[in-house]
DSSP file (Angstrom, degrees, kcal/mol; ACC not computed):
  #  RESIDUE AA STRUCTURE BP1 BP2  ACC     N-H-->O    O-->H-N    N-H-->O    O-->H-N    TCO  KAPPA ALPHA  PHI   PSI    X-CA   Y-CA   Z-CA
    1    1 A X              0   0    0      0, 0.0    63,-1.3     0, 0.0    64,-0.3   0.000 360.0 360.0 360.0 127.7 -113.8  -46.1   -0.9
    2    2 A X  E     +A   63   0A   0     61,-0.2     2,-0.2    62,-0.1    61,-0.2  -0.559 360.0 170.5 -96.8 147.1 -112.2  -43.7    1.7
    3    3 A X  E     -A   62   0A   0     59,-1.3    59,-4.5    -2,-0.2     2,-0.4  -0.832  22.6-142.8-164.4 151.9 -111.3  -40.1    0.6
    4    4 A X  E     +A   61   0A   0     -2,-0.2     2,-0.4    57,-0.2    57,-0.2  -0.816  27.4 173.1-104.8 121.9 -110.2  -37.2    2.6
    5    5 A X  E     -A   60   0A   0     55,-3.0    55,-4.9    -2,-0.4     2,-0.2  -0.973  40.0 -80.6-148.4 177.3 -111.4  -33.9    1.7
    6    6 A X  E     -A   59   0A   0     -2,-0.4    53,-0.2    53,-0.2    51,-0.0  -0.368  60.3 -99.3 -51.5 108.7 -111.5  -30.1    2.7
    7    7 A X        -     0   0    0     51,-0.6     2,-0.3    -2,-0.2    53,-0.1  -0.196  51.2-178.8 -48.6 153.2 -114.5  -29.3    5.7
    8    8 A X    >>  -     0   0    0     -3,-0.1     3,-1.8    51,-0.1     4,-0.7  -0.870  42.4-128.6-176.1 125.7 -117.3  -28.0    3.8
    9    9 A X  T 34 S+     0   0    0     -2,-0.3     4,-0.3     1,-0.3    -2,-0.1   0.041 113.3  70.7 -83.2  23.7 -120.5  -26.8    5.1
   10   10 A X  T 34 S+     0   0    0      2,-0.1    -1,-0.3     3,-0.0    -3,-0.1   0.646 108.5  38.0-111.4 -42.1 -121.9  -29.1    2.5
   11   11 A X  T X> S+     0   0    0     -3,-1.8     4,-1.0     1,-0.1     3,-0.8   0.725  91.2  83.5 -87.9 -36.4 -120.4  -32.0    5.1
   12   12 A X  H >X>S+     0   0    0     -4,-0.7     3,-5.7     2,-0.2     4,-2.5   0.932  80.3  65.5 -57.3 -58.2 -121.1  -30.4    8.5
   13   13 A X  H 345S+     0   0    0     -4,-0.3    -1,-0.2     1,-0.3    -2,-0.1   0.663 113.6  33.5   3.3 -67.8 -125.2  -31.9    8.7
   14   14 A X  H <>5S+     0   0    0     -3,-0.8     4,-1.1     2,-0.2    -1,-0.3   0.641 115.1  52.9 -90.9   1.1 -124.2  -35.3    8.8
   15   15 A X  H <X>S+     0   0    0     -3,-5.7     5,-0.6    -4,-1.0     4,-0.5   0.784 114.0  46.5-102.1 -43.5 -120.9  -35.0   10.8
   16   16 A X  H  <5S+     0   0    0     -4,-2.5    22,-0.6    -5,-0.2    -1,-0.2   0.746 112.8  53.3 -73.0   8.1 -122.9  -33.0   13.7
   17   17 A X  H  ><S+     0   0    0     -5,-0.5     4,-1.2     2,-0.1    -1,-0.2   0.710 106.6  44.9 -97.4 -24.8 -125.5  -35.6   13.4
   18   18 A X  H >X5S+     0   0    0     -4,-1.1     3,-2.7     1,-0.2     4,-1.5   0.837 119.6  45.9 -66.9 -71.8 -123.0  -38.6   13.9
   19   19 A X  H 3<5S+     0   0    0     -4,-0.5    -1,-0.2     1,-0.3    -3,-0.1   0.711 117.3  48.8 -51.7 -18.2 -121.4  -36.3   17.2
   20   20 A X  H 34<S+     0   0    0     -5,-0.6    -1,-0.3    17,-0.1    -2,-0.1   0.921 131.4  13.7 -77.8 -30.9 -125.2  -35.5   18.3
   21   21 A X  H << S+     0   0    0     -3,-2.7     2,-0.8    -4,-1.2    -2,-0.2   0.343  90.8 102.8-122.8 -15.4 -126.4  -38.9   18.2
   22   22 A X    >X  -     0   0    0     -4,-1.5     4,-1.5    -5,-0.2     3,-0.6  -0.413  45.4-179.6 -67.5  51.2 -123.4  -41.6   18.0
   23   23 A X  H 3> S+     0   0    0     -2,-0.8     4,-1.2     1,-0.2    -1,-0.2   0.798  81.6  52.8 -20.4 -50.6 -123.4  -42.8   22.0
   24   24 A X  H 3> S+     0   0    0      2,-0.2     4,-1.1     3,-0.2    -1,-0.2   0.910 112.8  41.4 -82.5 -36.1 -120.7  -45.1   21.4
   25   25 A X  H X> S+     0   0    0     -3,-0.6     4,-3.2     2,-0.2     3,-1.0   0.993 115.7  49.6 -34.6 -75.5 -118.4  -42.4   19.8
   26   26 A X  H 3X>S+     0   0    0     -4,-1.5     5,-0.9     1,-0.3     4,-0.8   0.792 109.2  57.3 -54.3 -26.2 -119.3  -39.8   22.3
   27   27 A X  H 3<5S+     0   0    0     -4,-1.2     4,-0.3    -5,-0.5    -1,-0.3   0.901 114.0  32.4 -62.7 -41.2 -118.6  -42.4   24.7
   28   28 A X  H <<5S+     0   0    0     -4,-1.1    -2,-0.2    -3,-1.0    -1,-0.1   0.888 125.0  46.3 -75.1 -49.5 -115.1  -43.0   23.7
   29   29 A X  H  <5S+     0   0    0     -4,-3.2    -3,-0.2     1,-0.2    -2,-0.2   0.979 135.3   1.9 -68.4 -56.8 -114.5  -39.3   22.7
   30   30 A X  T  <5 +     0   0    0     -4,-0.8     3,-0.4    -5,-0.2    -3,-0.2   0.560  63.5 159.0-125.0  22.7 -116.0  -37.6   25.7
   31   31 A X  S   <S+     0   0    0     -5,-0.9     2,-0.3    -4,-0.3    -1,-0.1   0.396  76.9  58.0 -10.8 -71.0 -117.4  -40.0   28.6
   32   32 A X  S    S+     0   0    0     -5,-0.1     2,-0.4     2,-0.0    -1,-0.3   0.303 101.3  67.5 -58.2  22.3 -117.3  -37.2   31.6
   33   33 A X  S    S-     0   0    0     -3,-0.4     2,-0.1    -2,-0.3    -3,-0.1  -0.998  88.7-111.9-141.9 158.9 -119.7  -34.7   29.5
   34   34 A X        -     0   0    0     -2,-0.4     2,-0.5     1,-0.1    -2,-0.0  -0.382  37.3-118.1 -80.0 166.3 -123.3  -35.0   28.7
   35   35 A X        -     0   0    0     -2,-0.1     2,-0.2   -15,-0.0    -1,-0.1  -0.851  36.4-165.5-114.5 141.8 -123.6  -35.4   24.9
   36   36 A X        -     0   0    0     -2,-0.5     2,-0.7   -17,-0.1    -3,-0.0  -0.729  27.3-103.8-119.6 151.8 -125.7  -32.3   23.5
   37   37 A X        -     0   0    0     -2,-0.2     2,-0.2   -16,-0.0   -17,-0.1  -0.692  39.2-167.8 -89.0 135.5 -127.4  -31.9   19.9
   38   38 A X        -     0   0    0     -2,-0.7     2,-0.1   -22,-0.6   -18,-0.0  -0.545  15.6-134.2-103.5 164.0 -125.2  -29.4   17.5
   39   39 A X        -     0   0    0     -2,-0.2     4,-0.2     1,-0.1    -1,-0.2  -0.131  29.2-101.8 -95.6-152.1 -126.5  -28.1   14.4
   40   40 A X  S  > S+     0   0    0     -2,-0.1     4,-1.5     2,-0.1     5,-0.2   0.518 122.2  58.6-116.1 -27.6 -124.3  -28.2   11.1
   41   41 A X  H  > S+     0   0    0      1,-0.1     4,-1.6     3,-0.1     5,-0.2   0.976 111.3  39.8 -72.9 -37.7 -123.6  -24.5   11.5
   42   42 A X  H  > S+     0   0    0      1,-0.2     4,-3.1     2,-0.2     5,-0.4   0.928 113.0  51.1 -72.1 -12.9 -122.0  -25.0   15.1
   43   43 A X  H  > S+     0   0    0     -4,-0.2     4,-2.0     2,-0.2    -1,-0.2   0.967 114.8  43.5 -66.0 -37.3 -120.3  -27.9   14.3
   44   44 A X  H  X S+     0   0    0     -4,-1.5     4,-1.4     2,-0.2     3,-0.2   0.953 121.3  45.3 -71.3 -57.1 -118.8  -25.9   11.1
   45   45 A X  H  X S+     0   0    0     -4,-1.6     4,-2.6     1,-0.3     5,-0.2   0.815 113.1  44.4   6.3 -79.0 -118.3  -22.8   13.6
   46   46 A X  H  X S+     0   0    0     -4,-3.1     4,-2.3     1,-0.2    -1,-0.3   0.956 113.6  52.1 -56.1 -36.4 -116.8  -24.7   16.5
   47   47 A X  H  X S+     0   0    0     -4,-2.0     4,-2.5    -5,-0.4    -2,-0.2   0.924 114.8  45.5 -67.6 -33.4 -114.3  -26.8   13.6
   48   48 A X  H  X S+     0   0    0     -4,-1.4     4,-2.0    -5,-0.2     5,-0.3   0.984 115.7  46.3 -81.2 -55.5 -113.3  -22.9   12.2
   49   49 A X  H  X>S+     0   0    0     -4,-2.6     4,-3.4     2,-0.2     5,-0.5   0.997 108.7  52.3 -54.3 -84.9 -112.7  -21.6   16.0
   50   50 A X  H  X5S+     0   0    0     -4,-2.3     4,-4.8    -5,-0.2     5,-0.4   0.855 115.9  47.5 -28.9 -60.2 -110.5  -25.1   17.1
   51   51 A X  H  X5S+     0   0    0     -4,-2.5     4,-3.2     1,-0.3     3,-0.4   0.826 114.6  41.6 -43.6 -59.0 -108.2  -24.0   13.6
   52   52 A X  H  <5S+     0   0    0     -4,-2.0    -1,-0.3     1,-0.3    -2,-0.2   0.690 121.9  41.2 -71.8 -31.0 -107.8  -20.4   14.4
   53   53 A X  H  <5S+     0   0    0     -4,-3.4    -1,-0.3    -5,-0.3    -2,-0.2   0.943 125.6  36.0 -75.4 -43.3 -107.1  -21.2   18.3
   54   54 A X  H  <<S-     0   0    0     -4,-4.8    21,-0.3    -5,-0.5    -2,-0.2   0.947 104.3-121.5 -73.7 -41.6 -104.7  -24.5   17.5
   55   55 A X  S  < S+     0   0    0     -4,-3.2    20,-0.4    -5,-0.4     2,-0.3   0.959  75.3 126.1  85.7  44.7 -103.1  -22.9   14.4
   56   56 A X        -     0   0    0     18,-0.2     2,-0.4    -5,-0.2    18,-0.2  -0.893  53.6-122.0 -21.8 149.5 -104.7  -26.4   12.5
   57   57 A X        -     0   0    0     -2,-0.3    16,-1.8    17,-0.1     2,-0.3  -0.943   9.8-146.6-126.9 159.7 -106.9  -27.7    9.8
   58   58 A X  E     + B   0  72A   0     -2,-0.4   -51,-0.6    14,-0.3    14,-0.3  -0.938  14.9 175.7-137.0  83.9 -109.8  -29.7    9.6
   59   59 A X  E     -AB   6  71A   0     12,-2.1    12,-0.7    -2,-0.3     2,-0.3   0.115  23.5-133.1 -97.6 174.0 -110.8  -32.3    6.7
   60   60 A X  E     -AB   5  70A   0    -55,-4.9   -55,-3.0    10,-0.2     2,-0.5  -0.971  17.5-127.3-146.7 147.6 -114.1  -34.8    6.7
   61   61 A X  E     -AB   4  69A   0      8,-0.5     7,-1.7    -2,-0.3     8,-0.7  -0.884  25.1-170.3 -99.8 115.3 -113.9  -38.4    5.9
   62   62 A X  E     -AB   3  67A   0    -59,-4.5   -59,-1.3    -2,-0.5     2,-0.4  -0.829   9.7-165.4-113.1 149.7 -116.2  -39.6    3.3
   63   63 A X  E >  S-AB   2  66A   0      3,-1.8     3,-2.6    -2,-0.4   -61,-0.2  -0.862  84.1  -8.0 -96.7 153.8 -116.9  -43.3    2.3
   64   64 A X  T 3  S-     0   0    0    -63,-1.3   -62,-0.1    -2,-0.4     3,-0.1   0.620 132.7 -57.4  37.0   9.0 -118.7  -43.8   -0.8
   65   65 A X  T 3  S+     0   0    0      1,-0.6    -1,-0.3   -64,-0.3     2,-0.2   0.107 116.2 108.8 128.2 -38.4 -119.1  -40.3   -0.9
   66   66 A X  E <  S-B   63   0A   0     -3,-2.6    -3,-1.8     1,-0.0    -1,-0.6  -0.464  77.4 -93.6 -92.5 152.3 -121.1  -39.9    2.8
   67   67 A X  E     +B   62   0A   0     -5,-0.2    -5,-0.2    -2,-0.2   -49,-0.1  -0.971  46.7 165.7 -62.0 105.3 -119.5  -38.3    6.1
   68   68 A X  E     -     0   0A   0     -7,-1.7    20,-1.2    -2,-0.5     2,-0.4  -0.142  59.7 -46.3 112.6 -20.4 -118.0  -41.0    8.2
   69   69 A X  E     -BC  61  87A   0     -8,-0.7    -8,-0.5    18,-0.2     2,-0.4  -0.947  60.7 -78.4 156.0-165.3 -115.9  -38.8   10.6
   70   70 A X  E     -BC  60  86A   0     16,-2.3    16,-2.3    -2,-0.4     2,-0.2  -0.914  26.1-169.1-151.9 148.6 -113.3  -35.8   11.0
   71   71 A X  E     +BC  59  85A   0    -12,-0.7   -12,-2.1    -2,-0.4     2,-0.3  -0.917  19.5 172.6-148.0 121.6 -109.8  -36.0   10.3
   72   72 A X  E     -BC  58  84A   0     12,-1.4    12,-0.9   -14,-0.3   -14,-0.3  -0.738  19.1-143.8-127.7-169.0 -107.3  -32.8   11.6
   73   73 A X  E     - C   0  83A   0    -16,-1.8     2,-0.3    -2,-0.3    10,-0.2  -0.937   2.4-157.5-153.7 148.8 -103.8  -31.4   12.0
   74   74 A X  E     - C   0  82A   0      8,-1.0     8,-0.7    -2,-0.2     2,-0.4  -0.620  25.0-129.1-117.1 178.6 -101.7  -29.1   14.4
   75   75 A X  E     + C   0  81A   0    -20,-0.4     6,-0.2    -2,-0.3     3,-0.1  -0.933  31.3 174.6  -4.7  97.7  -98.9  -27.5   13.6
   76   76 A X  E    S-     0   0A   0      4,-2.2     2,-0.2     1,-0.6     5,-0.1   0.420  71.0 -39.5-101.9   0.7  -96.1  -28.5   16.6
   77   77 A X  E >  S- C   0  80A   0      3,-1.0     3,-4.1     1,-0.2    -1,-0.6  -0.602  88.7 -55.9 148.1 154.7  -93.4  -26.9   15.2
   78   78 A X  T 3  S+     0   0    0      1,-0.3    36,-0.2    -2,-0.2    -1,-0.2   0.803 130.7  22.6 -42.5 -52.3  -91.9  -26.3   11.4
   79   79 A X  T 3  S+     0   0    0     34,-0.1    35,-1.5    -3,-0.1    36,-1.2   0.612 112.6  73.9-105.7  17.2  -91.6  -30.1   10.5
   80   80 A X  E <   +Cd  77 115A   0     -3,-4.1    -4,-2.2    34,-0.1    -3,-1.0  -0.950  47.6 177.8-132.3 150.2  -93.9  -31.8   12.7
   81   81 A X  E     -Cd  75 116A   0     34,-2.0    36,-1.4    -2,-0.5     2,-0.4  -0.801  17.4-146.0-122.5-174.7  -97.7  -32.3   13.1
   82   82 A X  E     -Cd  74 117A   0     -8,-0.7    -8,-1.0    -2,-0.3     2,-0.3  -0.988  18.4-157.8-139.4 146.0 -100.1  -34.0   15.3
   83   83 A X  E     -C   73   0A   0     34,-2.3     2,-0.3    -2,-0.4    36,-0.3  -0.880   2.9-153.9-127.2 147.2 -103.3  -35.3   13.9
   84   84 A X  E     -C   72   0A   0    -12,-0.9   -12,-1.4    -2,-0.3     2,-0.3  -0.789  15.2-159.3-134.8 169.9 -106.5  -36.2   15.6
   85   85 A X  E     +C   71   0A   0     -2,-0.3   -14,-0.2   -14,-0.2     2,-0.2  -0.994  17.0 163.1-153.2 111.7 -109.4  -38.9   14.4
   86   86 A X  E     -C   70   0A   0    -16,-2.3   -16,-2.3    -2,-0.3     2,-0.4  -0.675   6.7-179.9-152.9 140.6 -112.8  -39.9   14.8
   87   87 A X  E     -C   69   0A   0    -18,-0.3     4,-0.3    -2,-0.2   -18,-0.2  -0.964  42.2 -87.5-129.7 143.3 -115.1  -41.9   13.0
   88   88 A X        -     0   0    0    -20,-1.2     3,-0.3    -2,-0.4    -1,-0.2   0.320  37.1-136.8  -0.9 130.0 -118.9  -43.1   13.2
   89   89 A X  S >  S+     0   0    0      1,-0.3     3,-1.0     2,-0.2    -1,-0.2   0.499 102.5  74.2 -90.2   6.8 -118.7  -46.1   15.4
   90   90 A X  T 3  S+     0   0    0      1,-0.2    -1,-0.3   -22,-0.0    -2,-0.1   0.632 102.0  43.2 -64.5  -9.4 -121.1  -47.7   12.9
   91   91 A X  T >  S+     0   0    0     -3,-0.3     3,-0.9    -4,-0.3     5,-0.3   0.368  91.4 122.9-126.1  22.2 -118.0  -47.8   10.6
   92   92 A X  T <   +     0   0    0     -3,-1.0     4,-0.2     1,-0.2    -3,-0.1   0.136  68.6  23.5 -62.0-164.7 -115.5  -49.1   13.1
   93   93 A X  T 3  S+     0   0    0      1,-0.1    -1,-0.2     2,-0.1    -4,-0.0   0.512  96.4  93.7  36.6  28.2 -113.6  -51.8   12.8
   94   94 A X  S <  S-     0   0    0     -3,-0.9    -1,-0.1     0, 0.0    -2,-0.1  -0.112  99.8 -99.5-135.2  40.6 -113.9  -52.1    8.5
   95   95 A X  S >> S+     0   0    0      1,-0.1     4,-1.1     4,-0.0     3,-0.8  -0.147  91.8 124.8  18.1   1.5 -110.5  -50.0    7.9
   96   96 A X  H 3>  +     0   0    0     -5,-0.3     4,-1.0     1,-0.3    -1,-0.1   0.521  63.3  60.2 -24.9 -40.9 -111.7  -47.4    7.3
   97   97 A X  H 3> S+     0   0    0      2,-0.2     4,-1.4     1,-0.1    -1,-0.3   0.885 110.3  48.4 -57.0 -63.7 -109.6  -45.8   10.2
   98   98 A X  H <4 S+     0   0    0     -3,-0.8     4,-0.3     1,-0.2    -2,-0.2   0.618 107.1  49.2 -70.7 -13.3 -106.4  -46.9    8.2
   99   99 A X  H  X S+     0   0    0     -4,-1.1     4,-1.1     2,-0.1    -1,-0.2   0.748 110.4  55.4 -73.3 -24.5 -107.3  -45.7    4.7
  100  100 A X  H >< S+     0   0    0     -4,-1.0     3,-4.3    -5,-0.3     4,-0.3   0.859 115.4  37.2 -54.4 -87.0 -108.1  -42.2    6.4
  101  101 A X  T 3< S+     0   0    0     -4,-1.4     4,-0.3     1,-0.4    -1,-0.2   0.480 110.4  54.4 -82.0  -3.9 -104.8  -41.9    7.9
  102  102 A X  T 34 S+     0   0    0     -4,-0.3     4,-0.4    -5,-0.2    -1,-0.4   0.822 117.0  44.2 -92.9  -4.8 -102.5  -43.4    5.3
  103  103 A X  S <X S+     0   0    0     -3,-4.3     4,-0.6    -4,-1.1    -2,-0.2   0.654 109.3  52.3 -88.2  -9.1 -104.2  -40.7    2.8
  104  104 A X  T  4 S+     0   0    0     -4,-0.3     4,-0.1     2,-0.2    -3,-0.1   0.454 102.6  64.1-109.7 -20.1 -104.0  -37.8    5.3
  105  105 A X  T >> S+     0   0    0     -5,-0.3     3,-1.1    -4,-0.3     4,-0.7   0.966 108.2  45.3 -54.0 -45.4 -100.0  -38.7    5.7
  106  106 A X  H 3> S+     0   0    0     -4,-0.4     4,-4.0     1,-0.3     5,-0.4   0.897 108.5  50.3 -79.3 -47.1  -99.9  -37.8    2.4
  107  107 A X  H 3< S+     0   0    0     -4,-0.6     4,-0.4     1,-0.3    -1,-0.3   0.632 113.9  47.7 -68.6  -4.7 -101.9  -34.8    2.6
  108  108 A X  H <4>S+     0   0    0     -3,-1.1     5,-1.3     2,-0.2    -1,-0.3   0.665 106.4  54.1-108.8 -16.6  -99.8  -33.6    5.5
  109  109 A X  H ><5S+     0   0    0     -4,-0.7     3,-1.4    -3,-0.3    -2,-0.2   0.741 104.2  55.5 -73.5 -43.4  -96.6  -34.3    3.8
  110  110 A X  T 3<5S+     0   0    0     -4,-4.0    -2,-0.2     1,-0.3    -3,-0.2   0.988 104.3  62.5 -61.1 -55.4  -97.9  -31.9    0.4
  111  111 A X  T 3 5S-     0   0    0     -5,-0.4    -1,-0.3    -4,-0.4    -2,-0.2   0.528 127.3 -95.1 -85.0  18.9  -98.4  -29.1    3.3
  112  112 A X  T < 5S+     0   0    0     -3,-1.4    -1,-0.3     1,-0.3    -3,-0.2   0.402  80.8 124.2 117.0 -14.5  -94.5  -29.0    4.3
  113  113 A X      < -     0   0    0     -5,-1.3    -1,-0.3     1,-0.1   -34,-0.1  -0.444  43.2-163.7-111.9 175.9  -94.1  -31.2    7.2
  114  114 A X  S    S+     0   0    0    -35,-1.5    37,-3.1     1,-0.3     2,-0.3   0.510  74.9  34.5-121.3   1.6  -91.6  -34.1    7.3
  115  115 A X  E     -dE  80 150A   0    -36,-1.2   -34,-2.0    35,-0.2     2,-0.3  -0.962  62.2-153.6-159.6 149.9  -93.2  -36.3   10.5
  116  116 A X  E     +dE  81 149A   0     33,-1.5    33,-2.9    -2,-0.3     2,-0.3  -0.951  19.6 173.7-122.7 115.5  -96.6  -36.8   11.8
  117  117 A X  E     -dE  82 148A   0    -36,-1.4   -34,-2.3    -2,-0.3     2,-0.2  -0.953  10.1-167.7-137.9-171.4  -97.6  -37.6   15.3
  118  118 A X        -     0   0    0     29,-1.3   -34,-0.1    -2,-0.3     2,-0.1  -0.865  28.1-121.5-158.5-174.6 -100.6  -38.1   18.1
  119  119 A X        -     0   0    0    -36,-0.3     2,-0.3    -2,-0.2    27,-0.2  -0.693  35.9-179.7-138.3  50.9 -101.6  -38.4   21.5
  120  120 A X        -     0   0    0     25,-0.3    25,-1.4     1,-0.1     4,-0.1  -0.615  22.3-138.7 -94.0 131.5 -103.5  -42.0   22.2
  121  121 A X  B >   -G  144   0B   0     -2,-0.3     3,-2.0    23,-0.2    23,-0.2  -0.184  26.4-116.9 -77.1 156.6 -104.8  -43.0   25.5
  122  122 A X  T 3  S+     0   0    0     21,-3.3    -1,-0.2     1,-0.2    22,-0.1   0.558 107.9  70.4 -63.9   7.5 -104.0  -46.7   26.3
  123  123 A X  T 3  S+     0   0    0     20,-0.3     2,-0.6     1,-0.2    -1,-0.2   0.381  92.2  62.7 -98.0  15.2 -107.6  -47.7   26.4
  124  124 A X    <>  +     0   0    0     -3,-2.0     4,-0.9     1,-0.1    -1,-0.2  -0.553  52.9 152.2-121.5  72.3 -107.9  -47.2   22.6
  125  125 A X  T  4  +     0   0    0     -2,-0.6    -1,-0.1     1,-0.2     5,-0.1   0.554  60.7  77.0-102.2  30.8 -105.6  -49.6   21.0
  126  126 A X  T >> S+     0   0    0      1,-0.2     4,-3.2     2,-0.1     3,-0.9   0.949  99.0  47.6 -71.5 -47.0 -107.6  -49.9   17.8
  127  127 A X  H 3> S+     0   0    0      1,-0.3     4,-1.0     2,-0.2    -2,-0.2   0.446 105.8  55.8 -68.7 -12.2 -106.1  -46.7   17.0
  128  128 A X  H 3X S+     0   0    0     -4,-0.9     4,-0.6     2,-0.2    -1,-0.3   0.249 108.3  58.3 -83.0  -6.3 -102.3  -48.1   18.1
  129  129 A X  H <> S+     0   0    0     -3,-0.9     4,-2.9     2,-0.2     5,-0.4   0.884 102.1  49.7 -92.4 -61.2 -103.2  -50.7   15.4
  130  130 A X  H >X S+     0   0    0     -4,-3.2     4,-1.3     2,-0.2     3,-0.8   0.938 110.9  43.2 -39.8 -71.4 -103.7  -48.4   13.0
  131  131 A X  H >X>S+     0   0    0     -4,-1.0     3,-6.0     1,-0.3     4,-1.4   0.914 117.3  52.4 -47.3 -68.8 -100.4  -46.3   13.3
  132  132 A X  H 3<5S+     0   0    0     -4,-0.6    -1,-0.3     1,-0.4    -2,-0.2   0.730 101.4  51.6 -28.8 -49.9  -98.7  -49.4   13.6
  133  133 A X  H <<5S+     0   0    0     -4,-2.9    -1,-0.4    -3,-0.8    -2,-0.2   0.629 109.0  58.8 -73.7  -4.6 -100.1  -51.1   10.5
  134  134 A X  H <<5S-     0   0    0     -3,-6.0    -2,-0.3    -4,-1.3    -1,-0.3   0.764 129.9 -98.4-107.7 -26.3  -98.9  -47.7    8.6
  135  135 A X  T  <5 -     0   0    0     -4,-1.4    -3,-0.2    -5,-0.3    -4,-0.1   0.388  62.2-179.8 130.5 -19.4  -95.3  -48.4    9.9
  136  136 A X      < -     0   0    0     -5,-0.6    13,-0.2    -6,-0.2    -1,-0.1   0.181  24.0-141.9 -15.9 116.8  -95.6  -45.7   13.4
  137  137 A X  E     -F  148   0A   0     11,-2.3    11,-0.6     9,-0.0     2,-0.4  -0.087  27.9-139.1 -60.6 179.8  -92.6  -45.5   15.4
  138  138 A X  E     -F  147   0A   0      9,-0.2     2,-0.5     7,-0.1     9,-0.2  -0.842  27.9-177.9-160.0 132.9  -93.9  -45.3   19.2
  139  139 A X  E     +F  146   0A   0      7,-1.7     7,-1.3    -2,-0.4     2,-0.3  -0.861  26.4 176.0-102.4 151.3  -93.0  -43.3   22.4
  140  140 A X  E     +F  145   0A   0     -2,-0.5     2,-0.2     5,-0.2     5,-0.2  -0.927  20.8 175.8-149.0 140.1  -95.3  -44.3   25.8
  141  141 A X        -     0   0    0      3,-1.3     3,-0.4    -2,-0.3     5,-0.0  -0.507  57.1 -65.5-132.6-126.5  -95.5  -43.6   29.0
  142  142 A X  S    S+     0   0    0      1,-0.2     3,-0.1    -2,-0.2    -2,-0.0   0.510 129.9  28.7 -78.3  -0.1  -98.2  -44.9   31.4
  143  143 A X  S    S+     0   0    0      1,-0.2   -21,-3.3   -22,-0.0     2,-0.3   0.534 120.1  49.7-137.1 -26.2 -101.4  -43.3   30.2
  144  144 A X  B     -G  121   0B   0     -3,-0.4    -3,-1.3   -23,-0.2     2,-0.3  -0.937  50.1-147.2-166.4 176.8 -100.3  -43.0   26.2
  145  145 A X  E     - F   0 140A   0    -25,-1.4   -25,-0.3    -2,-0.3     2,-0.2  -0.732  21.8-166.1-121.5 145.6  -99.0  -44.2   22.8
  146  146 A X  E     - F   0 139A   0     -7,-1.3    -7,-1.7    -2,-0.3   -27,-0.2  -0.801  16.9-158.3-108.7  89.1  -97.1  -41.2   20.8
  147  147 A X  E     - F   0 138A   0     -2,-0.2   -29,-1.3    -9,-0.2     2,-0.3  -0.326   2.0-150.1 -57.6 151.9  -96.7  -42.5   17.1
  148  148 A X  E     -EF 117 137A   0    -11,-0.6   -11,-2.3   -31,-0.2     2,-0.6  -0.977   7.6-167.2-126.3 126.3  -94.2  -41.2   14.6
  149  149 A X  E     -E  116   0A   0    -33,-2.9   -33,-1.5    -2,-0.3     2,-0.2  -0.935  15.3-148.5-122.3 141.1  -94.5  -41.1   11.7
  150  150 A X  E      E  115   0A   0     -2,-0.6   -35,-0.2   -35,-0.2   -36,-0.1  -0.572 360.0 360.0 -66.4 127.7  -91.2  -40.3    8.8
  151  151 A X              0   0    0    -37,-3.1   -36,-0.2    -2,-0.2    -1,-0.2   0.452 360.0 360.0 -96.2 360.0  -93.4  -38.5    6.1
C-alpha cells in the first residue's frame, strides 16, 4: 500500500540511506557526479533549502508504512505545477511509481492548482508509462516528454 505523506524528519534516515547507497537510482538520477553519503539531517536540510529556493514542497513515499522514495511540487504559475519523482530502484517496476503519482494529483489539486506537469528525459520511459497510464497529455521535443495533466 502506497501513501503519500508530509517530509518528516521521522522519514529522512531511510530516504538519505536509499540516495547514499541506491547505485542504480543515483545512476539514473545523477550519473555525472560521484554519489556521497548524506545523513538524515542533510537530506532533511537540503529538502527544506530546495522548497524555500523553488517556492515547492516535498512529501515521502511510504509502502507498507517504510520510505520508498520522494515525491515534490513547484509552483509554475497560479494553476500549474511540476512535480518531480524518485523511488528505491529495489521497488521499481511493482507500480508503485503510479500509485504515488495518481495520489499526489490529488494532493496537488486540494492545494489550488488545476494542471500538473514534468520534465522527462527520453531515456526514462518507465516514467512516460506512468503519466500515460494516469491519462497525461504530452508535449516533446528531442531530449524530453512534458506531461499534462487536467487536475
Amino acid at each position: 500500500m502506497i501513501e503519500i505523506v508530509e517530509l518528516d524528519m521521522q522519514y529522512c534516515g531511510e530516504l538519505a540511506k536509499i540516495i547514499s547507497t541506491d547505485a542504480c537510482l543515483h545512476e539514473f538520477l545523477t550519473p555525472s557526479k560521484e554519489m556521497q553519503t548524506i545523513s538524515a539531517t542533510e537530506y532533511y536540510q537540503s529538502c527544506r533549502e530546495w522548497e524555500y529556493r523553488k517556492n515547492g514542497v516535498n512529501f515521502c513515499i511510504l509502502a507498507n508504512e517504510l520510505p520508498i522514495g520522494s515525491i515534490s511540487y513547484i509552483r509554475k504559475c497560479n494553476k500549474m505545477a511540476a512535480y518531480g519523482m524518485w523511488i528505491s530502484s529495489a521497488c521499481w517496476n511493482r507500480g508503485y511509481g503510479t500509485d504515488a503519482l495518481a495520489q499526489f494529483k490529488k494532493i496537488v489539486k486540494n492545494a489550488g492548482f488545476a494542471f500538473l506537469t514534468a520534465s522527462i528525459p527520453k531515456d526514462n520511459p518507465r516514467s512516460w508509462r506512468v503519466c500515460e497510464k494516469l491519462g497525461a497529455e504530452f508535449l516533446e521535443d528531442t531530449d524530453r516528454w512534458y506531461p499534462l495533466f487536467s487536475l
